[in-house]
C-alpha positions as a Markdown table, in Angstrom:
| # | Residue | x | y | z |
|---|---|---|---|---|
| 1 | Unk | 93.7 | 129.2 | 111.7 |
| 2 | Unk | 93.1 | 132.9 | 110.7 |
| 3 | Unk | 94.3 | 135.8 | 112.8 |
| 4 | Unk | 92.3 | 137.9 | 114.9 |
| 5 | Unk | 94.8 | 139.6 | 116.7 |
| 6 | Unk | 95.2 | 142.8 | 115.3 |
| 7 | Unk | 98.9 | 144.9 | 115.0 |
| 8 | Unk | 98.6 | 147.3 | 118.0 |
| 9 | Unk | 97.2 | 144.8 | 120.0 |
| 10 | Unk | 100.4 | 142.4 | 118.7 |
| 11 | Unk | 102.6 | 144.7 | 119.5 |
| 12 | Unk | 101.1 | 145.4 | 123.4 |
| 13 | Unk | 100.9 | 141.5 | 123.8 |
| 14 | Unk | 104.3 | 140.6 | 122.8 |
| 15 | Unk | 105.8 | 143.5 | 125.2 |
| 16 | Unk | 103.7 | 142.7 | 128.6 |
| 17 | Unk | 104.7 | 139.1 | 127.4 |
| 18 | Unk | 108.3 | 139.8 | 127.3 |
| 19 | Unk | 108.6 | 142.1 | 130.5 |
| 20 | Unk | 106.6 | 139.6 | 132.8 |
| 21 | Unk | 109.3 | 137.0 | 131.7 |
| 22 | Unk | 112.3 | 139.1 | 132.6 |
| 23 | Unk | 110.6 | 140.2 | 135.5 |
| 24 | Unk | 110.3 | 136.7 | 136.7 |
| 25 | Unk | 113.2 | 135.1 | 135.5 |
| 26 | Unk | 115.4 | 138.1 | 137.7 |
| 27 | Unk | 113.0 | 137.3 | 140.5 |
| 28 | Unk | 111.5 | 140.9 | 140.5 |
| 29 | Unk | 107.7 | 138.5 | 140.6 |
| 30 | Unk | 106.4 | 135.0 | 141.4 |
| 31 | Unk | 106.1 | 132.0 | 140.1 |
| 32 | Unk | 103.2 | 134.3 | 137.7 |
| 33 | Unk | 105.4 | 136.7 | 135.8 |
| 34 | Unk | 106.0 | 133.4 | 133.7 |
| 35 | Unk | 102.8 | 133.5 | 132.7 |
| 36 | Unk | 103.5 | 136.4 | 130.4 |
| 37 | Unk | 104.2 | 133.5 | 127.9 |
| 38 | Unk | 100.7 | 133.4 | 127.1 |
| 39 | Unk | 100.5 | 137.1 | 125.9 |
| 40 | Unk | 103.6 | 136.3 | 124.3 |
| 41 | Unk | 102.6 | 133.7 | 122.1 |
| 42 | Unk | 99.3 | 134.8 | 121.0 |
| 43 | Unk | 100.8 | 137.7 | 119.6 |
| 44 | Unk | 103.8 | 135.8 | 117.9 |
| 45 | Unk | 101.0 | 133.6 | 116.2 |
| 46 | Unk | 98.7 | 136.5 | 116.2 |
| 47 | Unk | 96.0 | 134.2 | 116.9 |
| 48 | Unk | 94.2 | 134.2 | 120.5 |
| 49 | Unk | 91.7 | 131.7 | 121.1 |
| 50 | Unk | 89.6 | 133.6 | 123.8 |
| 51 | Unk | 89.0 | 136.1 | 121.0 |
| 52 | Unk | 87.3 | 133.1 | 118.9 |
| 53 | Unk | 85.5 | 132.3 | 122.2 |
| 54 | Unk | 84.3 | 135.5 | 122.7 |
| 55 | Unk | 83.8 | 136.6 | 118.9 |
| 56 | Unk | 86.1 | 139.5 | 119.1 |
| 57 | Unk | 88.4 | 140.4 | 116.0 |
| 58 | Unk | 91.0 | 143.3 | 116.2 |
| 59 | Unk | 92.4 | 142.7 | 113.1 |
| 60 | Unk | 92.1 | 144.8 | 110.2 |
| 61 | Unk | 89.5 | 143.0 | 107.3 |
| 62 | Unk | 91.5 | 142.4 | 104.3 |
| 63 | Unk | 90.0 | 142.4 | 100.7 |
């Protein structure tokens, strides 16, 4: 699997991930804030496999 999630966009993923979760686990949003999970762990594995759908990399080319 090789990554095409790049470090900005990482970073941005991991924090809407985490701040939909505590937003729904205090009850702030529905049943949907726990789909911040998904942002979550594409950016933990830094690998997102609408990007491979779509053919969109954001992650610097390494030589």
């Amino acid at each position: 699997m090789k990554f095409n999630v790049g470090t900005i966009d990482r970073v941005l993923r991991i924090v809407a991930g985490l701040v939909l979760i505590a937003l729904a686990a205090t009850g702030t949003v529905g049943w949907w804030g726990w789909l911040g999970v998904i942002p979550l762990a594409t950016g933990l594995f830094r690998f997102c496999p609408a990007y491979t759908l779509l053919g969109i990399n954001t992650c610097p080319l390494k030589k």
